[in-house]
C-alpha positions as CSV (number, residue, x, y, z in Angstrom):
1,X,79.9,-50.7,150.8
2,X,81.9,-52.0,153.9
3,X,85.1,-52.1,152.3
4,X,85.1,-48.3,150.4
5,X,84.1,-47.1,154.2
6,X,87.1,-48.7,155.4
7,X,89.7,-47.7,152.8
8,X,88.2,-44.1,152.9
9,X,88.4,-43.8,157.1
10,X,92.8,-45.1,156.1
11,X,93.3,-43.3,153.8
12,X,91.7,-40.0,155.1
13,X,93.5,-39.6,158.9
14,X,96.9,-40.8,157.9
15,X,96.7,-37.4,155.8
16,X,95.1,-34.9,157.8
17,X,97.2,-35.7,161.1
18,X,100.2,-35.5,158.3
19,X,99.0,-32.3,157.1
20,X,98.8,-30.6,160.4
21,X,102.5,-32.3,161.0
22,X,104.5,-30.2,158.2
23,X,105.2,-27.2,157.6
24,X,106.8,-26.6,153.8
25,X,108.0,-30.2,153.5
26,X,109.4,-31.0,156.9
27,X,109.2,-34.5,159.0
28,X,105.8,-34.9,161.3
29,X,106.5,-34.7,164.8
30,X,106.4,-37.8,167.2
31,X,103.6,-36.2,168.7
32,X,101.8,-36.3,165.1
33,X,102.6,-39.7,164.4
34,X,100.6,-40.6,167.5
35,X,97.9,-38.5,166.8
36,X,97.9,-40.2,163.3
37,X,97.5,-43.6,164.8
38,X,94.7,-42.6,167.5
39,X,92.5,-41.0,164.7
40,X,92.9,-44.0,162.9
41,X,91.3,-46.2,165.1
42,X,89.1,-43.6,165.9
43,X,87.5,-43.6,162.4
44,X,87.8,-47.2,161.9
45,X,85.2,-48.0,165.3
46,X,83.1,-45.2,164.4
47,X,82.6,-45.6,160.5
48,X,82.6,-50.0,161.4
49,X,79.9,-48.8,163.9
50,X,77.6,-46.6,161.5
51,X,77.6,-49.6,159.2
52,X,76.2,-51.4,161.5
53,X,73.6,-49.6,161.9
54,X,72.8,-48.9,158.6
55,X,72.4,-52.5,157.8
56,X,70.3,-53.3,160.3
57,X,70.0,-55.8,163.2
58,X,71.7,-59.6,162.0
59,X,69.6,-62.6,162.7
60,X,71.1,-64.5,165.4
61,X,71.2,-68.1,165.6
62,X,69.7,-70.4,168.3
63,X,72.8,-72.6,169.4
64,X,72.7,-75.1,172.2
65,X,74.9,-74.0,175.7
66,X,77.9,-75.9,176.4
67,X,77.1,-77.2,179.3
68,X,73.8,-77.2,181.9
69,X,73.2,-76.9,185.4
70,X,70.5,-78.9,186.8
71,X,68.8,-78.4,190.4
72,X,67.8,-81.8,192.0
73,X,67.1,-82.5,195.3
74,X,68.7,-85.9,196.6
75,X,66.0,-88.1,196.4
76,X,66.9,-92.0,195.2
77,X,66.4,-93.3,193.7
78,X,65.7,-90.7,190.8
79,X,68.4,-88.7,191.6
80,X,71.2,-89.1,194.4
81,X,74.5,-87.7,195.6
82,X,76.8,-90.3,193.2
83,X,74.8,-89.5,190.4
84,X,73.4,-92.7,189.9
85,X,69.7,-92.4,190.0
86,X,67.4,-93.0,187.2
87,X,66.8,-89.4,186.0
88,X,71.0,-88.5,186.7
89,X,71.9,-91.4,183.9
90,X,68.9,-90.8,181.9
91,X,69.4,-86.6,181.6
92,X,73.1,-87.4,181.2
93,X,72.6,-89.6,177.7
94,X,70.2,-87.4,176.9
95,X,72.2,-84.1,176.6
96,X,75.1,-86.0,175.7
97,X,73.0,-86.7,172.9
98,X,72.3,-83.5,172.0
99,X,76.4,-82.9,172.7
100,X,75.5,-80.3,175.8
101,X,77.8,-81.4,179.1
102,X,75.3,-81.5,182.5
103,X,76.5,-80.3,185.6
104,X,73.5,-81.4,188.6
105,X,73.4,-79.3,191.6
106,X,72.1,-81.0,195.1
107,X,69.8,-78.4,196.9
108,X,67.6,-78.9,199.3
109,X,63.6,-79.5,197.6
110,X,62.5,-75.7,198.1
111,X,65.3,-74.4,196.8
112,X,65.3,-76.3,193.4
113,X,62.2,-74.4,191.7
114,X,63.1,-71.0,193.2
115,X,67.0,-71.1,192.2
116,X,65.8,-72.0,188.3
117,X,62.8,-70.1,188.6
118,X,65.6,-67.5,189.1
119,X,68.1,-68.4,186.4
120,X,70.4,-69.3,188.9
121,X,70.6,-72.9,187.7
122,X,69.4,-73.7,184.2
123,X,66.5,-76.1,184.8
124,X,65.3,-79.0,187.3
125,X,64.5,-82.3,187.6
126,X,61.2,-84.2,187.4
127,X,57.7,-82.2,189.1
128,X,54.6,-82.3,188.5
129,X,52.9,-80.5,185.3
130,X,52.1,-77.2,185.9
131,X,54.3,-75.4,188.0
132,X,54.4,-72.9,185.3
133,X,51.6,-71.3,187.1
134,X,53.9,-70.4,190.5
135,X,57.6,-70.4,188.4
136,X,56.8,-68.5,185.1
137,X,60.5,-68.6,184.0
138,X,60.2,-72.4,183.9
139,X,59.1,-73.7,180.7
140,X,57.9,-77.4,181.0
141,X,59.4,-80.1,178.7
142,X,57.0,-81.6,176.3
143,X,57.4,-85.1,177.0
144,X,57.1,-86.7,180.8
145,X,59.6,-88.3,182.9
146,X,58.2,-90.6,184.7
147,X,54.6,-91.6,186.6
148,X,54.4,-90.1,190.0
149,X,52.6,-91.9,192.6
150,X,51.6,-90.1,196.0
151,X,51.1,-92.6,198.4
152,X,50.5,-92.8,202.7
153,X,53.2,-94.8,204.4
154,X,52.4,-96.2,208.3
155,X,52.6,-98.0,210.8
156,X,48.9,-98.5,211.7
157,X,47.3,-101.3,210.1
158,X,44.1,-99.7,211.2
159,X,44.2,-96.3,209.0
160,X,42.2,-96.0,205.6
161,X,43.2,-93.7,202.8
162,X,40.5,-92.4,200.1
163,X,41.8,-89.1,199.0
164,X,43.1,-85.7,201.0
165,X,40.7,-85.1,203.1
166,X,40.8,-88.8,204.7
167,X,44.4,-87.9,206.1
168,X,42.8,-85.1,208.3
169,X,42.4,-87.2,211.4
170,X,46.1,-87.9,211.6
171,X,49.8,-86.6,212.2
172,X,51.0,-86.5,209.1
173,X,54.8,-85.7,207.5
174,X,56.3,-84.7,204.6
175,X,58.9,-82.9,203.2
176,X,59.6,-79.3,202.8
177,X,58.7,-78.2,199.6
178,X,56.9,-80.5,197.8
179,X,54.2,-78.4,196.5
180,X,51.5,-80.9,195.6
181,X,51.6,-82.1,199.0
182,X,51.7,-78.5,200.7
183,X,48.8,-77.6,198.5
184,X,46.3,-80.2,199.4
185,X,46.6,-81.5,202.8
186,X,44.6,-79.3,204.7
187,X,43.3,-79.5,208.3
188,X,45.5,-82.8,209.4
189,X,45.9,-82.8,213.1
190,X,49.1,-81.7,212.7
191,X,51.2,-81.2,209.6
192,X,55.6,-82.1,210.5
193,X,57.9,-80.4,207.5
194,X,61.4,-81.9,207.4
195,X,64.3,-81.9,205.3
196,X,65.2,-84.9,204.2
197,X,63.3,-88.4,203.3
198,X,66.1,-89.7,206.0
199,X,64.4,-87.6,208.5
200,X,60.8,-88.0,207.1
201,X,60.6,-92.3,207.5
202,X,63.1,-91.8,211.2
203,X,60.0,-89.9,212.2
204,X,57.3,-92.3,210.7
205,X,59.7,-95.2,212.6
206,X,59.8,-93.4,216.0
207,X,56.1,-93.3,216.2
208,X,55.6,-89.0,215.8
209,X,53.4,-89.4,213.0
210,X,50.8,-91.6,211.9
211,X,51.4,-91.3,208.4
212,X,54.3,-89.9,205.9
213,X,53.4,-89.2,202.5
214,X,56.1,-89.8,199.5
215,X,56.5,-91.0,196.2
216,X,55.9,-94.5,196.0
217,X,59.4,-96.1,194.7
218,X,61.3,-93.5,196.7
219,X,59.4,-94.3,199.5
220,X,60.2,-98.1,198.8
221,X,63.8,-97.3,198.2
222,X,64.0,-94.9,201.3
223,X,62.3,-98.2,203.5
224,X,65.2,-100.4,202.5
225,X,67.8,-98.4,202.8
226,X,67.1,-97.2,206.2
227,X,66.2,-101.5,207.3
228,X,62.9,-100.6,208.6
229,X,60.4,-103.2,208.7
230,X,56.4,-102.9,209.7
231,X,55.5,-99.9,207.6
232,X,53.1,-100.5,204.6
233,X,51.7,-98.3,202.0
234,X,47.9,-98.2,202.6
235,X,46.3,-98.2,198.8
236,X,45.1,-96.4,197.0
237,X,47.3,-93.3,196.3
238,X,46.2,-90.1,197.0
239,X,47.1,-89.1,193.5
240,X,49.4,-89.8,190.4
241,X,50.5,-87.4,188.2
242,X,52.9,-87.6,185.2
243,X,56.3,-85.5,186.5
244,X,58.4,-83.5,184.1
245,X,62.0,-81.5,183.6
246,X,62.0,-78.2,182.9
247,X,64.3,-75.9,182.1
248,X,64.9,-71.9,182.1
249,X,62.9,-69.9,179.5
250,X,66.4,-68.1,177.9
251,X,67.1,-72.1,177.0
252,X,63.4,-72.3,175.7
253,X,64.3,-73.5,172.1
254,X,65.8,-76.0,173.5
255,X,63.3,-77.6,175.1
256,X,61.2,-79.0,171.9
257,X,64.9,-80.6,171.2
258,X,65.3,-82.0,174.0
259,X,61.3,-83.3,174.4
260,X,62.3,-84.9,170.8
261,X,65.7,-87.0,172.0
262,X,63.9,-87.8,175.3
263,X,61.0,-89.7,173.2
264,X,63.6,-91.1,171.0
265,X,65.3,-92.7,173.8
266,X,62.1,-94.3,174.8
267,X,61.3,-95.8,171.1
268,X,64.9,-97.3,170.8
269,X,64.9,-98.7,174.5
270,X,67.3,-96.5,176.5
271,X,64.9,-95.4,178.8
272,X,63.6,-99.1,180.0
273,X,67.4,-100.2,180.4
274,X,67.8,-97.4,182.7
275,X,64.7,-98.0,184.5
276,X,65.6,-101.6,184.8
277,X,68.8,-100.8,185.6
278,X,68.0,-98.6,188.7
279,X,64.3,-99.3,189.9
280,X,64.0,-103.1,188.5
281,X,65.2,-104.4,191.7
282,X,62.4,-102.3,193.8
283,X,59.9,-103.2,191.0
284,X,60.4,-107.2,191.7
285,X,60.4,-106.6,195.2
């Protein structure tokens, strides 16, 4: 049907704008032989168009972006600055994998959620299950990252932790943004936001808080890095929860894909050598 559409729109305007252009066997004008060219086109868009829509809408097929930004806040050693942290190399073999390039953007931690919840970046790093419930766009990945522990870091050997509500006699910090800890501690003598786990465990190390609470091998990480001795983690954590990526919902069939390669790389041992690689050290310590 296409092609008798097509031949009909050139062979029809070449003849009228010709028609109009003689007059008892004389040459068309300039001005005709334009007009022949612009009706033309004309017909060809128009008729190409009305095919379209007579055929109907054409299935489209799901293919994988080139390339994905990544929000993560700079938090080692998961993810830092040089792109050396555990979940940098491990999302880097993962999408290279699945032949998609990564691109991961530093922003501070309240920013991460709310620029993908936006679309602005494609997807984050590991948080919590759940956030779907505050960032709707988001759409969480299938398999987990990693095992979060939440854990109380001090000075005081005479403080004891047993859930939330045990913190509320104390000055506690943590870091802006981290929703599970915004959430439940509630009524502490006085809750300090800051940044920056540089600024968080300076703080805890100056003596204006009693406690900080962090992750347990960033924490550990943070503590070493920074050469500060006499804090301790006072046991038990205050929770663990499993953490997971997630990505934008316009890259949504992508994410059972990617859920697939990420549990393939745990069957064939890629993620334990990255692990060991990056947190084996903190482990044996």
């Amino acid at each position: 049907m296409q092609p008798d559409i097509v031949r009909a729109a050139s062979d029809a305007c070449p003849r009228l704008v010709r028609a109009a252009g003689y007059l008892k066997g004389t040459k068309p004008t300039p001005e005709a032989e334009r007009m022949t060219a612009v009706l033309t086109r004309l017909a060809f868009g128009s008729l190409l168009a009305l095919f379209g829509v007579l055929a109907g809408p054409q299935p489209v097929s799901a293919q994988s972006p080139a390339s994905l930004s990544i929000a993560s806040e700079d938090l080692p050693p998961y993810s830092t600055r040089e792109r050396t942290g555990f979940e940098d190399l491990l999302a880097t073999e993962m999408y290279r994998r699945l032949g998609i390039g990564l691109r991961i953007i530093p922003l501070p931690s309240e920013r991460v959620l709310a620029n993908a919840n936006a679309g602005i970046e494609d997807g984050v790093f590991g948080r919590i299950g759940g956030m779907t419930e505050k960032y709707p766009n988001l759409v969480q990945f299938e398999e987990s990252i990693r095992l979060s522990e939440f854990v109380a870091f001090s000075r005081r050997r005479d403080i004891e932790i047993s859930g939330w509500d045990s913190l509320k006699p104390y000055n506690v910090g943590i870091i802006t943004g981290w929703k599970i800890l915004e959430w439940n501690i509630k009524g502490s003598k006085s809750l300090t936001k800051v940044k920056t786990v540089r600024q968080l465990f300076k703080m805890l190390d100056a003596g204006r808080v009693d406690v900080v609470v962090y992750m347990r091998w960033a924490g550990l990480h943070s503590i070493r890095e920074l050469d500060i001795e006499g804090v301790r983690i006072v046991e038990p954590p205050l929770a663990t929860k499993k953490s997971y990526w997630y990505l934008h919902k316009k890259h949504r069939d992508l994410v059972r894909r990617a859920s697939a390669e990420l549990r393939a790389m745990k069957r064939d041992g890629t993620y334990d050598r990255i692990f060991e690689q990056v947190l084996g050290q903190l482990v044996s310590d």
